[in-house]
C-alpha positions as CSV (number, residue, x, y, z in Angstrom):
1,X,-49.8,22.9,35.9
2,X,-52.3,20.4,34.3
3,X,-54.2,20.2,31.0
4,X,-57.0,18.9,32.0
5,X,-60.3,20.5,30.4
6,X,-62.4,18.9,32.8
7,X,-61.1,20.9,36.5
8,X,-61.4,24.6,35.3
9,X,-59.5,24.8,38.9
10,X,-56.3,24.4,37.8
11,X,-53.5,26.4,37.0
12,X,-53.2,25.7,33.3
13,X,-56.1,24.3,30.6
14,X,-55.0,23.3,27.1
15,X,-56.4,24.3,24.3
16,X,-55.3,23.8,20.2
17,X,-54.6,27.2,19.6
18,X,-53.9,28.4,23.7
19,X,-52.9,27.9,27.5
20,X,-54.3,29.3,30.0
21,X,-51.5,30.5,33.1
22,X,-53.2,31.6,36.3
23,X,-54.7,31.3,40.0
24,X,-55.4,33.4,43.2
25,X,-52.0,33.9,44.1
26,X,-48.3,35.3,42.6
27,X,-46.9,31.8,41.0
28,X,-44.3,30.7,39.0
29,X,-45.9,28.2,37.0
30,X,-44.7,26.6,34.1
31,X,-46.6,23.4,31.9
32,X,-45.1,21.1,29.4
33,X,-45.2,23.0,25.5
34,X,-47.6,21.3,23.8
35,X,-47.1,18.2,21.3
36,X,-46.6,20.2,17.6
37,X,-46.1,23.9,19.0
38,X,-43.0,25.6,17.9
39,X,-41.3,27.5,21.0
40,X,-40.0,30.0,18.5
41,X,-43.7,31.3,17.5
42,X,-45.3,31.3,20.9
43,X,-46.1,34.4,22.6
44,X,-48.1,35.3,25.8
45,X,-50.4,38.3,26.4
46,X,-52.2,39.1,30.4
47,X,-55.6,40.1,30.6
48,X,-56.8,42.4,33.1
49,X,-60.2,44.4,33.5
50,X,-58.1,47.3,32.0
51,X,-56.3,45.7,29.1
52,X,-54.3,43.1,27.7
53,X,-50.7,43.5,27.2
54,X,-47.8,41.2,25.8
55,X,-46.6,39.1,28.8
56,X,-43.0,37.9,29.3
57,X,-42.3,34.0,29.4
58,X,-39.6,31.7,28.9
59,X,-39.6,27.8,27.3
60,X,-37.0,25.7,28.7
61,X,-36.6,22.0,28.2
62,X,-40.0,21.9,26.4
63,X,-41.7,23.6,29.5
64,X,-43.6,27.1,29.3
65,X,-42.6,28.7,32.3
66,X,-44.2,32.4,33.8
67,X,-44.4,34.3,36.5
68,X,-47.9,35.0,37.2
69,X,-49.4,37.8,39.1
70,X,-52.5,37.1,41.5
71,X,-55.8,37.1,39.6
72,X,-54.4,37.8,36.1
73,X,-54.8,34.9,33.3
74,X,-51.9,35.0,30.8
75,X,-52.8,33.2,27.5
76,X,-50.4,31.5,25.8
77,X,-51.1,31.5,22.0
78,X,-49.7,29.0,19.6
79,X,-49.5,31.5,16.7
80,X,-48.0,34.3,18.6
81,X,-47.9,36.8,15.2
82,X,-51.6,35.8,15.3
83,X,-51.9,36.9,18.9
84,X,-50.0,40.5,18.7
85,X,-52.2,41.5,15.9
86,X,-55.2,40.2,17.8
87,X,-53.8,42.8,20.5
88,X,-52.7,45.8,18.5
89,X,-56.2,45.5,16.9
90,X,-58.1,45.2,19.8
């Protein structure tokens, strides 16, 4: 994956607060944790046209790693409390 801003088609766009897992096919795709997060607070939710929902991911050697459905953007937050209350609200 790649944070670049600039090529919306790639896997993975960095944010402050967020990183953005997806593309048009099943993937495992992993991108480096950014510079400051804390591994322990992240968390990742799925979108879908249906809802969102937690998603399961791992961090290993400083690397967010998922497996990613076909056509269905995870988002993973920095302030993952943040995040689930964003979802149980919503």
């Amino acid at each position: 994956m790649h944070e670049e801003n600039d090529q919306p088609h790639r896997p993975a766009l960095l944010r402050r607060t967020f990183l953005k897992l997806g593309g048009n096919a099943d993937k495992q795709l992993s991108a480096p944790l950014p510079r400051g997060w804390d591994a322990g607070k992240v968390a990742a939710i799925a979108l879908s046209s249906e809802k969102a929902e937690p998603f399961e991911i791992k961090i290993e050697n400083c690397k967010v790693q998922a497996s990613v459905p076909a056509r269905r953007p995870v988002i993973v937050y920095r302030d993952g409390e943040k995040a689930k209350k964003r979802l149980a609200a919503g």
